[in-house]
C-alpha positions as CSV (number, residue, x, y, z in Angstrom):
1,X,9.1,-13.4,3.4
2,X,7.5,-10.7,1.3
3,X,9.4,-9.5,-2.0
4,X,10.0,-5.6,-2.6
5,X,10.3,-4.7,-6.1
6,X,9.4,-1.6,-8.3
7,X,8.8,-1.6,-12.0
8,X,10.1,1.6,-13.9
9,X,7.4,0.9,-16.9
10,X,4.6,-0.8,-16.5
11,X,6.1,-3.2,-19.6
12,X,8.8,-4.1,-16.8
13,X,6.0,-5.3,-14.4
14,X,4.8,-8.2,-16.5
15,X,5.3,-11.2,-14.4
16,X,3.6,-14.9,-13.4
17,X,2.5,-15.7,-10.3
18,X,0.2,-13.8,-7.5
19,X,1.4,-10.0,-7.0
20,X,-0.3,-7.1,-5.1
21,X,0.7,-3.6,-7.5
22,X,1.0,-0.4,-6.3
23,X,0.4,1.9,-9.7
24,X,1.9,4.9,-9.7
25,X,1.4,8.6,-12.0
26,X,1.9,11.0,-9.3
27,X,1.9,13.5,-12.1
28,X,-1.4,13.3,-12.1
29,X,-3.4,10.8,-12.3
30,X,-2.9,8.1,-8.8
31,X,-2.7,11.6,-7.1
32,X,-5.8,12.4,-9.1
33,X,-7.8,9.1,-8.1
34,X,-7.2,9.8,-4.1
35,X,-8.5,13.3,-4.3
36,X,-11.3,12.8,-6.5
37,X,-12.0,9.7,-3.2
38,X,-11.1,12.3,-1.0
39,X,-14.1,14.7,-2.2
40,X,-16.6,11.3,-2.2
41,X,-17.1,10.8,-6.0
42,X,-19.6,7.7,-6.8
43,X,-18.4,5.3,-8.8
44,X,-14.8,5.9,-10.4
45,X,-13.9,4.5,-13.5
46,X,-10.6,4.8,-15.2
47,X,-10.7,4.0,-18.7
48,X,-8.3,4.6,-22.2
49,X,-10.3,5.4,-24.8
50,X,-12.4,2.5,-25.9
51,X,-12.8,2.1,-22.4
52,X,-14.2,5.6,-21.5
53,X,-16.8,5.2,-24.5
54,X,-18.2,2.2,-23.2
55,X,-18.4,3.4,-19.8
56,X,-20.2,6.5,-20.8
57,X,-23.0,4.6,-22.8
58,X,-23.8,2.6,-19.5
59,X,-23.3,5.6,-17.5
60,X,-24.4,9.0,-19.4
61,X,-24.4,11.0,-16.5
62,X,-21.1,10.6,-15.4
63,X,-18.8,12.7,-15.4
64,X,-15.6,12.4,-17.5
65,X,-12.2,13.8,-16.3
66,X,-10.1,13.5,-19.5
67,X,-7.0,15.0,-20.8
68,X,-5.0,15.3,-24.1
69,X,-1.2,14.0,-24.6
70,X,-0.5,17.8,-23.7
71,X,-2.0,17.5,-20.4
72,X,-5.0,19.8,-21.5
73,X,-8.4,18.9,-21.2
74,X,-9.4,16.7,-23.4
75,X,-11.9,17.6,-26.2
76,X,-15.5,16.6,-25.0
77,X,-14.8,16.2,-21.6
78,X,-16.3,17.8,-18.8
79,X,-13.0,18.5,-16.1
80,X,-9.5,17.8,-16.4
81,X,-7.6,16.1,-14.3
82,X,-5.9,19.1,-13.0
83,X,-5.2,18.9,-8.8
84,X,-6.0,22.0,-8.5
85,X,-9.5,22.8,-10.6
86,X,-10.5,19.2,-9.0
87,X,-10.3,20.8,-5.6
88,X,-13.2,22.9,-6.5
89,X,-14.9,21.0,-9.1
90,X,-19.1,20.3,-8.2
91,X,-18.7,16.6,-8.0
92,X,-21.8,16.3,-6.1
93,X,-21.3,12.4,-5.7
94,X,-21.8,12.0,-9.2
95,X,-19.6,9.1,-11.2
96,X,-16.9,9.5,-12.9
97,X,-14.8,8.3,-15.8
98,X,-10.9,9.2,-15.9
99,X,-9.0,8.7,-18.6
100,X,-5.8,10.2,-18.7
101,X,-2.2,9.7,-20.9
102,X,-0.1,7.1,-19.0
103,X,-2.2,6.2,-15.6
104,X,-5.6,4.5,-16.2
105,X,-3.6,3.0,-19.1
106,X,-0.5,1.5,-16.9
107,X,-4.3,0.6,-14.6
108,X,-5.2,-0.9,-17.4
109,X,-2.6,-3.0,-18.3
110,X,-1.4,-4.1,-14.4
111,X,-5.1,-5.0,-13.0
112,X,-5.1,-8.6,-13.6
113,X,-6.6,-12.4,-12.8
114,X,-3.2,-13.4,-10.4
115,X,-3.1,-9.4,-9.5
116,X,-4.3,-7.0,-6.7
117,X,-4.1,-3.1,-7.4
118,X,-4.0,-0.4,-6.0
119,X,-3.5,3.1,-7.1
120,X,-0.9,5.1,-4.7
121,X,0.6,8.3,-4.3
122,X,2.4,10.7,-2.2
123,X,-1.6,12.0,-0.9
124,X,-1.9,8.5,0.4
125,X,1.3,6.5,0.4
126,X,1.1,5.9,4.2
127,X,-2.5,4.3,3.6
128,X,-1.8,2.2,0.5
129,X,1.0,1.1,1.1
130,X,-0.5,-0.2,4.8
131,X,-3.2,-2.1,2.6
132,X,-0.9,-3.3,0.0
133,X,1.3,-4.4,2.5
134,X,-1.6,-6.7,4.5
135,X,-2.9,-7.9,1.2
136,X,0.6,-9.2,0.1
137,X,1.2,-11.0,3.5
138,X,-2.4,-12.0,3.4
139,X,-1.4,-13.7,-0.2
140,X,2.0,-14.6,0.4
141,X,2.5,-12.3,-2.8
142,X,4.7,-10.0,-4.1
143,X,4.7,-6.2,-3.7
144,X,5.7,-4.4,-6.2
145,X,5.5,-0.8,-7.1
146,X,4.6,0.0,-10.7
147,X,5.1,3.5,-12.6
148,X,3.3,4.6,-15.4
149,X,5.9,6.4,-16.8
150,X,5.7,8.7,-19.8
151,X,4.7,8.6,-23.7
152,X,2.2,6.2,-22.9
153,X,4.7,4.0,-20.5
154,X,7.5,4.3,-23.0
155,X,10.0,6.4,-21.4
156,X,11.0,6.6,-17.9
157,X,9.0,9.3,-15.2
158,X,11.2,10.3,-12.4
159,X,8.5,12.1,-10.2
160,X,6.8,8.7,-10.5
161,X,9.8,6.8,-9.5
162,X,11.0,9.0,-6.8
163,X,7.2,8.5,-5.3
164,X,7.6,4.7,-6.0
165,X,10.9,4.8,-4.0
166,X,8.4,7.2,-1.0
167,X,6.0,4.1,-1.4
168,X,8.5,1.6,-0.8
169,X,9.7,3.5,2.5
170,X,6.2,3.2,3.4
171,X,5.6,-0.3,3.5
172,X,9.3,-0.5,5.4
173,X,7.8,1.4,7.8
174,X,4.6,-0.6,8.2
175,X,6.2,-3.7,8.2
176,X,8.2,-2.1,11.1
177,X,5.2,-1.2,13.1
178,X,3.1,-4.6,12.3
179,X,5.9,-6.8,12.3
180,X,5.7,-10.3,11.0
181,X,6.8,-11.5,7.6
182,X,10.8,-10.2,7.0
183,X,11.0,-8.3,4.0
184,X,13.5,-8.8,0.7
185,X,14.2,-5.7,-1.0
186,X,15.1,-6.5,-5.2
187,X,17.9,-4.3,-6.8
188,X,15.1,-2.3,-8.7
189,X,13.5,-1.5,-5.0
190,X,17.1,-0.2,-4.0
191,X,17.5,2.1,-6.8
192,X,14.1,3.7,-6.4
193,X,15.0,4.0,-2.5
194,X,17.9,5.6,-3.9
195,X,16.2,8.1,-6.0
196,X,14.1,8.9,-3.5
197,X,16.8,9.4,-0.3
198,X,18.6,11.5,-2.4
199,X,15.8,14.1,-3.5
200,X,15.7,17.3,-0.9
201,X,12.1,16.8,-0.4
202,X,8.7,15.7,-2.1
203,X,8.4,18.9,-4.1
204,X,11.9,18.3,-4.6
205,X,11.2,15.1,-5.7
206,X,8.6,15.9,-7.8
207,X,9.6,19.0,-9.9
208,X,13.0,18.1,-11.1
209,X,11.3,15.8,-13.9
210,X,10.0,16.2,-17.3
211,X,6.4,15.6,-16.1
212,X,6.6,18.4,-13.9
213,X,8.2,21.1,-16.5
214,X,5.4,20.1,-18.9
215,X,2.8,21.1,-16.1
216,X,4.8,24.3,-15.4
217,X,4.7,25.1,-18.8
218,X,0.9,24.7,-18.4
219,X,1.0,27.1,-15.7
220,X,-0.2,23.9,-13.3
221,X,2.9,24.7,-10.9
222,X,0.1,24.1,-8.6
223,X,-0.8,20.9,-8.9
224,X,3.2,19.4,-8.4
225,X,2.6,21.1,-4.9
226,X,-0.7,19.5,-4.3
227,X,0.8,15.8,-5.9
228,X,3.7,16.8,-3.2
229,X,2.0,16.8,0.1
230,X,2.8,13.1,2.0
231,X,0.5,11.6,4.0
232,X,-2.7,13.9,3.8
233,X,-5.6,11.4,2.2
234,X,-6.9,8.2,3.6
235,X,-8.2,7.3,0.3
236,X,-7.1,3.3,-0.5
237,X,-8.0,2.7,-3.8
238,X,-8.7,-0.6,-5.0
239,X,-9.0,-1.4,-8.8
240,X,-10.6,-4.3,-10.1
241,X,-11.9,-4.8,-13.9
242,X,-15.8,-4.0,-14.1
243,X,-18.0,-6.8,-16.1
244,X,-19.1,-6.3,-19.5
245,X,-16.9,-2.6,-20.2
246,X,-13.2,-2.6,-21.2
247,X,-12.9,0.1,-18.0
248,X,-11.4,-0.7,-14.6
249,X,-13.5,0.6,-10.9
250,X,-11.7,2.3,-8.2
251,X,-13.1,1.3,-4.9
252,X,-12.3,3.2,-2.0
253,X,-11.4,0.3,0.7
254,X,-11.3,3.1,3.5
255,X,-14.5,4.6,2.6
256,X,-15.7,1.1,3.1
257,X,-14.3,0.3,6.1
258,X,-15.9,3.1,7.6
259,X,-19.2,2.0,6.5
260,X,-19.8,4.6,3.9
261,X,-19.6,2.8,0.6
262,X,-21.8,4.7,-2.1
């Protein structure tokens, strides 16, 4: 038996016991992690700000990928997490540190001893959610979704929990085509189901919230239709605490898999 459950705020996801998190800011940064996997980044690094300074001493060539509480770039960094400027940044296979509002620090905060995480979004919610759904069998663990939320995981995101209630749909649907272990869906799975059942779409979805009128008022309209396109990265990002830095690594399990790990 495998538990369902989301967290609205990543405060709500604190919890004993083995768990395998999903992490969740499809506006922008989970969505941000699979594309910058997608266009074979080296090592990714999401950090908050102590973080991202230590992991810039160690690595001085990286690049970091940064924004403001606005959603700007951030001052001193060298792209901003923007969907679409990342689609045609020079990445070159360089590293890179991300840092950005509510994401790397919900990362920060769920990645843990008892806990496996993953960072997911609609780009790759059919192949995280496959993963997350093995690992939590493989564990007998929980799965639960986790959103970042907004004001730095204060106030509830609905883009991020209409894609937590896509995620959850997702691992329904895997545990249909693998079978095996029954699965028991918690109250705060159902209402995210809800949320997402009842939006016309994934743009839909993803534009009637406040996270998406603050990037329209950025005139990044394009990025919620990027964030809004199911199923079109293989990325499966893993993140696990790096030794010795107060930053987390993204590793890419399918890049792996396949044999090309950098």
């Amino acid at each position: 038996m495998i538990v369902l459950e989301a967290a609205f705020l990543p405060a709500d996801a604190a919890s004993a016991g083995p768990r395998v998190a999903v992490v969740v800011d499809v506006l922008r940064a989970t969505s941000t992690i699979a594309l910058l996997l997608d266009r074979g980044c080296g090592v990714l690094l999401v950090a908050d700000e102590a973080g991202m300074a230590a992991a810039r001493r160690k690595r001085a060539d990286a690049l970091v990928c940064a924004e403001e509480t606005s959603g700007a770039i951030a001052a001193g960094a060298d792209i901003s997490p923007s969907l679409r400027e990342l689609r045609q940044a020079p990445l070159d296979g360089r590293d890179v540190i991300l840092r950005t509002t509510n994401g790397t620090v919900a990362a920060q905060r769920v990645c843990g001893r008892e806990t496996t995480c993953f960072a997911g979004s609609l780009l790759n919610a059919r192949a995280v959610m496959s993963a997350a759904l093995e690992s939590a069998v493989a564990r007998q663990a929980r799965l639960q979704v986790v959103c970042a939320g907004r004001e730095q995981g204060r106030a509830y995101a609905l883009d991020d929990i209409y894609c937590a209630g896509f995620l959850l749909d997702e691992a329904i649907r895997a545990q249909q085509r693998l079978g095996g272990d029954t699965l028991v869906l918690r109250d705060s799975a159902k209402l995210a189901l809800d949320v997402f059942f009842r939006a016309a779409g994934p743009y839909e979805g993803l534009a009637s919230s406040e996270s998406a009128t603050v990037l329209c008022r950025m005139g990044c309209e394009e990025d919620i239709r990027i964030a809004a396109a199911p199923n079109t990265s293989r990325a499966v990002p893993l993140i696990e605490r790096e030794p010795r830095t107060a930053a987390v690594v993204v590793r890419n399990l399918d890049r792996e898999r396949h044999g090309e790990a950098a």
